[in-house]
C-alpha positions as CSV (number, residue, x, y, z in Angstrom):
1,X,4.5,59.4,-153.7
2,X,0.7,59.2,-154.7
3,X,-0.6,61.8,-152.8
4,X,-4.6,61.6,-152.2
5,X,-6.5,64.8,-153.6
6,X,-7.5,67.1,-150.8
7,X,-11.1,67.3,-149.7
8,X,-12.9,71.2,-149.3
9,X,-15.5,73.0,-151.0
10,X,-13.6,73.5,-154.2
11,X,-13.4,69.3,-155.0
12,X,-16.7,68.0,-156.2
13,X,-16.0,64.2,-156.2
14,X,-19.2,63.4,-158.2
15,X,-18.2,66.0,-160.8
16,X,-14.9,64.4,-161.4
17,X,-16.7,61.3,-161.9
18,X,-19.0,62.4,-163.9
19,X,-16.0,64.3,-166.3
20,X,-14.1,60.8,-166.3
21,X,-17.1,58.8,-167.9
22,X,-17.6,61.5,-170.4
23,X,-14.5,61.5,-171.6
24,X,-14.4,57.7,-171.7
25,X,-17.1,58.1,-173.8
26,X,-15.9,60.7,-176.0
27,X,-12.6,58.3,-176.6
28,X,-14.5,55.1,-177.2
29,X,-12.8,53.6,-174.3
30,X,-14.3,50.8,-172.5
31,X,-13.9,50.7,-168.9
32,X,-11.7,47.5,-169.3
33,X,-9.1,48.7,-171.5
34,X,-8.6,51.6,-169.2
35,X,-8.4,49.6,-166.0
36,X,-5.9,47.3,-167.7
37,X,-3.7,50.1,-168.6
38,X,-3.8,51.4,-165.4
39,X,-3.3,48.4,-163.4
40,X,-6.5,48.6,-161.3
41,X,-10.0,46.5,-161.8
42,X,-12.8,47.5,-164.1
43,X,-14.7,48.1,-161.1
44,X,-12.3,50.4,-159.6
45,X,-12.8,52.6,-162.8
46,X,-16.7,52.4,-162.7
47,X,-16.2,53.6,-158.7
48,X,-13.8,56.2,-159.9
49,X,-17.2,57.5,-162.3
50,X,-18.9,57.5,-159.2
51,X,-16.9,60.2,-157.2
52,X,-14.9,57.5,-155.3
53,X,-11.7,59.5,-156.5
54,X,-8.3,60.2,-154.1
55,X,-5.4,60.0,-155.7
56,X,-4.0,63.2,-158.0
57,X,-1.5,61.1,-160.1
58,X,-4.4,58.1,-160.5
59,X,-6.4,61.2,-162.0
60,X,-3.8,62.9,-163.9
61,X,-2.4,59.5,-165.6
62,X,-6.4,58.9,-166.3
63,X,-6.3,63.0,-168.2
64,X,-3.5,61.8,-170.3
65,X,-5.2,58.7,-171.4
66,X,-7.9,60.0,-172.5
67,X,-6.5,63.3,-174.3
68,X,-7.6,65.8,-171.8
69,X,-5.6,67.6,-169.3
70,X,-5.7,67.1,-165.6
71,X,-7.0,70.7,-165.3
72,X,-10.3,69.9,-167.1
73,X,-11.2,66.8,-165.7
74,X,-11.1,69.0,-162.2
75,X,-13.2,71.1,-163.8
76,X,-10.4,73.9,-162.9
77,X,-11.4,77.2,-165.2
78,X,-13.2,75.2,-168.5
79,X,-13.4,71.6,-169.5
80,X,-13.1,71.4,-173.0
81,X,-14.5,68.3,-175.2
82,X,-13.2,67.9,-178.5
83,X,-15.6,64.2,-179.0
84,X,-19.6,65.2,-179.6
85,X,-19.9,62.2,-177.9
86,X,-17.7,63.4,-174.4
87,X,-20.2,66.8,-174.9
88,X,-23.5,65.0,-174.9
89,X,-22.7,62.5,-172.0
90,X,-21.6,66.1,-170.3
91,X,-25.1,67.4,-171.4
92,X,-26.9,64.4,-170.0
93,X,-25.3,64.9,-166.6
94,X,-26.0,68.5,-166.1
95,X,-29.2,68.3,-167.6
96,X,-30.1,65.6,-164.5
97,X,-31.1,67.3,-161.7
98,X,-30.9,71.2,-163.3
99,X,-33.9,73.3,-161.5
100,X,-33.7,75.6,-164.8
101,X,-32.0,75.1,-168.5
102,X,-31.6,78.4,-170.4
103,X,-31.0,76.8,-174.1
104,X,-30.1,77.9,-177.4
105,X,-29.7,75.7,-180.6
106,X,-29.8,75.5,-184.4
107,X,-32.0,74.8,-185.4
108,X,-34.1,73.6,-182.6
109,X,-33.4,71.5,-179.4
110,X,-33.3,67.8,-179.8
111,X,-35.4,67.6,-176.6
112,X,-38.1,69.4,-179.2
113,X,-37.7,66.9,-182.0
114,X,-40.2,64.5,-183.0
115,X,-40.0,60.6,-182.3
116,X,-38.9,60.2,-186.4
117,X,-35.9,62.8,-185.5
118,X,-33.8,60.4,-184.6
119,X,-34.2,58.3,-187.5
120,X,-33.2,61.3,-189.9
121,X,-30.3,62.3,-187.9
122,X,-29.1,58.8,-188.4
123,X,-29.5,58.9,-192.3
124,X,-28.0,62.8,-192.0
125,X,-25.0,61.6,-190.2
126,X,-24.4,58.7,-192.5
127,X,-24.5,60.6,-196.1
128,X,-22.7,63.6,-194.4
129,X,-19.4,63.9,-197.2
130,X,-17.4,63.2,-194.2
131,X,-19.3,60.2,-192.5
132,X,-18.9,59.9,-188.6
133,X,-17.4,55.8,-187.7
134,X,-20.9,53.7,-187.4
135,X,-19.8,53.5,-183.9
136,X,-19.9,57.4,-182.9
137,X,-22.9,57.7,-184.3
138,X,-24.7,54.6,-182.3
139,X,-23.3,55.5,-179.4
140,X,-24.5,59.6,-180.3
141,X,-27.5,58.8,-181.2
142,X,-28.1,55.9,-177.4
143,X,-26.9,59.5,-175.5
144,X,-29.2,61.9,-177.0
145,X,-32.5,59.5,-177.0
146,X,-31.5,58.7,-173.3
147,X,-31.4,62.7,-172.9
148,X,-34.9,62.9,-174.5
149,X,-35.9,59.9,-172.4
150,X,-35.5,61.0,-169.4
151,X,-36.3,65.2,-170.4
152,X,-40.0,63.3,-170.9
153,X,-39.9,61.7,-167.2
154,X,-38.8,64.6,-165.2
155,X,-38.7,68.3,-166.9
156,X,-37.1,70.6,-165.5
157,X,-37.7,74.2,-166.2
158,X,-36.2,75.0,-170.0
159,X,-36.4,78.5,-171.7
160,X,-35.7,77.3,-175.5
161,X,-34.9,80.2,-177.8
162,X,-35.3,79.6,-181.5
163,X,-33.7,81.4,-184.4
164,X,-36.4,82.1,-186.9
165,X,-33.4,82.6,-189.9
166,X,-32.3,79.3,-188.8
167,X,-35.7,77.5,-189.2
168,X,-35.9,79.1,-192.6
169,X,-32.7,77.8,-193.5
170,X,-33.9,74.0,-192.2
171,X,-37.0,73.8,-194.3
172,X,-34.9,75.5,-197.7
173,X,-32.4,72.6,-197.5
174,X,-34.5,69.8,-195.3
175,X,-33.2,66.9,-193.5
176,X,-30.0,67.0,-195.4
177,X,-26.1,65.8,-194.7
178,X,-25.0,67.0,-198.5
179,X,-26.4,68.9,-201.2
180,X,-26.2,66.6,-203.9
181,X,-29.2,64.3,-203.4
182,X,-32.2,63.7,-206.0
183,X,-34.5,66.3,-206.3
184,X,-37.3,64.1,-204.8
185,X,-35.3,63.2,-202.1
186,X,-34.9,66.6,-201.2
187,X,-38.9,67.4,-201.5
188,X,-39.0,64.4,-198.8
189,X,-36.8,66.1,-196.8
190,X,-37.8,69.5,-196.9
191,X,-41.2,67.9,-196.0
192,X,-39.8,66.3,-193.4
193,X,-38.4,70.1,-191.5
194,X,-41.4,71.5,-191.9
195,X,-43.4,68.7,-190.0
196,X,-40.5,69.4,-187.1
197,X,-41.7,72.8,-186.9
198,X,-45.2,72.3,-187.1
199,X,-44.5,70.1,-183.6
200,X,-42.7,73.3,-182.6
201,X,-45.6,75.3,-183.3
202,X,-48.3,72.9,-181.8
203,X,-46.1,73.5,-178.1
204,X,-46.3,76.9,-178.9
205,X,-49.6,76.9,-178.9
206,X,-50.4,74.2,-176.2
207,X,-47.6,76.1,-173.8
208,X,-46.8,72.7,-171.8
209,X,-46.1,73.4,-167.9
210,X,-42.0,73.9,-167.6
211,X,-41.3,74.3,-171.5
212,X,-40.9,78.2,-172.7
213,X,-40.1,78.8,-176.1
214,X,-39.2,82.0,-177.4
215,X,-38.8,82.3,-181.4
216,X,-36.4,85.0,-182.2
217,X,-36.4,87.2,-185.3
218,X,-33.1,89.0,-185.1
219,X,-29.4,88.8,-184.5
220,X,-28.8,85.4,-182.5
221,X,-25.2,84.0,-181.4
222,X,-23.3,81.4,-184.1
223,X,-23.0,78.8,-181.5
224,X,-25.3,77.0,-179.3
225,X,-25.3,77.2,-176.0
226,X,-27.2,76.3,-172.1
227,X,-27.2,77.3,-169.3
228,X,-27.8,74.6,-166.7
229,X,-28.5,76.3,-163.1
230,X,-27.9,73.2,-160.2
231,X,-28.5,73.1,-156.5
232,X,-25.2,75.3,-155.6
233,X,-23.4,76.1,-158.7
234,X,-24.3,76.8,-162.4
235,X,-22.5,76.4,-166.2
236,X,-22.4,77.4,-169.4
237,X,-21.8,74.8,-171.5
238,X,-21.2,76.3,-176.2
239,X,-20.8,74.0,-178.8
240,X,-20.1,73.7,-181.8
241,X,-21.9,70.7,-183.0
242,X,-25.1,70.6,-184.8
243,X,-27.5,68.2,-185.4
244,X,-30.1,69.8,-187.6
245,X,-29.4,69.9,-191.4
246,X,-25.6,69.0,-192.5
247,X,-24.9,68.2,-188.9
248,X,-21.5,68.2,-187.7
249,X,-20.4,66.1,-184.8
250,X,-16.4,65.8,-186.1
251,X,-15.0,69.5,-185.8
252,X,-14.9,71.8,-183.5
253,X,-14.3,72.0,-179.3
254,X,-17.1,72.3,-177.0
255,X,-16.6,74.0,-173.6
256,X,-17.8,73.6,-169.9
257,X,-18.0,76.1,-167.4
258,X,-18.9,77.4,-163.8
259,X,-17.3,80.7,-163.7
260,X,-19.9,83.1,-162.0
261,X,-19.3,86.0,-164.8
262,X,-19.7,83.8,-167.8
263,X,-23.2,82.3,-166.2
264,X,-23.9,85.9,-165.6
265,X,-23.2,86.9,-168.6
266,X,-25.0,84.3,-170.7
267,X,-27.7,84.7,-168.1
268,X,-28.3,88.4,-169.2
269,X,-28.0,87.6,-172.9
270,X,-30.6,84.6,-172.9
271,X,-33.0,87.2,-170.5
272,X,-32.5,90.3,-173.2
273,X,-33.7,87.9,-176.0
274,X,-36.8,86.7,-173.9
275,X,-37.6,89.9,-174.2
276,X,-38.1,90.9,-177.6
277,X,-39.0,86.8,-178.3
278,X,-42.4,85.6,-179.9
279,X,-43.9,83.5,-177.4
280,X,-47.0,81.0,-177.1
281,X,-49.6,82.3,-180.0
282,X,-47.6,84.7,-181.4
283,X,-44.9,82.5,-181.8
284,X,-47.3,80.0,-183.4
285,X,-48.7,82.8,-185.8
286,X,-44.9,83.7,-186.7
287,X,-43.8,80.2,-187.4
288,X,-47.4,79.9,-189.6
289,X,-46.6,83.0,-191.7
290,X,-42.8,81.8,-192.1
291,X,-43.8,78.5,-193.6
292,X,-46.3,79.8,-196.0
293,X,-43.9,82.1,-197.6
294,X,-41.2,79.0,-198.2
């Protein structure tokens, strides 16, 4: 029998919805070709998106579909997203209505880039020695400007921590998917990181309401990470994808969760780096000094 999933205070409707259309994403599904394997409507599917979810074997035949496991599309322990697509769409979501993102990434935030990021990404992504389908990337690149879209309409609180080894590395090999490009092509490109981090340091200096950046010169985690804290409940959400010089959107699996000791724990990690951080001017003066020396 197709039992209905149980209401309480554990079942976030919305949440499940949200999982679903992130891991449609991530597959390259389109809500048709779901619904006709399924049996139901196309708009039963975008419904299902929305929260409107009550049946456990609908959900877990939906998990199987998609190649995730009924555990993580209930958000049960950790979702895990193998697709850089499924992890952005998941980004996007949490990121909408967060009162305060804790953020870590390598080199810097996409939020931070320039208008012309998006454009090098693009040409990164392309030349990479193992290119990304045309498709992954269009549909990467629609998810992160819609993320930096709507980051410029309504900004919530975000603490930005920067790796200062990392930014050195960015401007060494510049805007680069592979290492065997013309010399001049790599001047460009090099050119092209350092006018990313001369935005950096501008906001550094101008210290926008909402936006804290902390440049870090130290030991710094491998992975990127945020914390996204949300009316009632908070996550952690690593990655392993990058998108600053030879991005990687192909390998690794990214990870989701709420569990109260791994937001604690990430919590008092991103609070101990504040710390010792270079903030507003001094930040600005670091970032100076780092670029005339490369």
């Amino acid at each position: 029998m197709d039992a209905p999933i149980a209401a309480g205070p554990m079942v976030d409707f919305v949440e499940i919805g949200n999982r679903l259309r992130a891991y449609r994403l991530g597959a390259g599904m389109r809500a048709e070709a779901i619904a006709e394997q399924l049996g139901v409507s196309r708009a039963a599917i975008y419904r299902m998106e929305k929260g409107d979810i009550v049946k456990i074997e609908t959900l877990g035949r939906l998990a199987q579909l998609l190649g995730t496991s009924l555990a993580s599309m209930l958000g049960v322990e950790s979702e895990y997203y193998y697709s850089a697509v499924a992890y952005i769409e998941r980004m996007r979501q949490l990121e909408h209505g967060a009162t305060r993102i804790l953020a870590h990434f390598e080199p810097i935030s996409y939020l931070l880039t320039s208008p012309d990021y998006a454009g090098h990404l693009r040409q990164m992504l392309a030349e990479s020695p193992q290119p990304a389908p045309a498709t992954t990337i269009d549909a990467l690149l629609d998810l992160l400007e819609e993320r930096k879209q709507s980051f410029a309409r309504s900004v919530p609180p975000i603490t930005s921590l920067i790796d200062l080894r990392s930014l050195e590395r960015f401007v060494h090999f510049g805007l680069v998917g592979r290492l065997d490009l013309p010399p001049a092509v790599r001047m460009e490109r090099s050119l092209a990181a350092r006018r990313e981090i001369e935005r950096v340091i501008d906001l550094l200096d101008a210290q926008p309401i909402g936006l804290q950046i902390g440049i870090v010169d130290g030991s710094m985690p491998n992975a990127t990470f945020q914390v996204f804290e949300r009316p009632g409940k908070a996550y952690v959400a690593t990655s392993p994808f990058r998108f600053g010089e030879f991005p990687n959107v192909s390998t690794g699996i990214a990870t989701v969760t709420a569990a109260p000791e791994a937001v604690r724990l990430y919590t008092t990690m991103v609070n101990d780096l504040w710390q010792r951080a270079y903030k507003g001017r001094d930040g600005a003066a670091l970032l100076r000094r780092m670029l005339n020396s490369v």
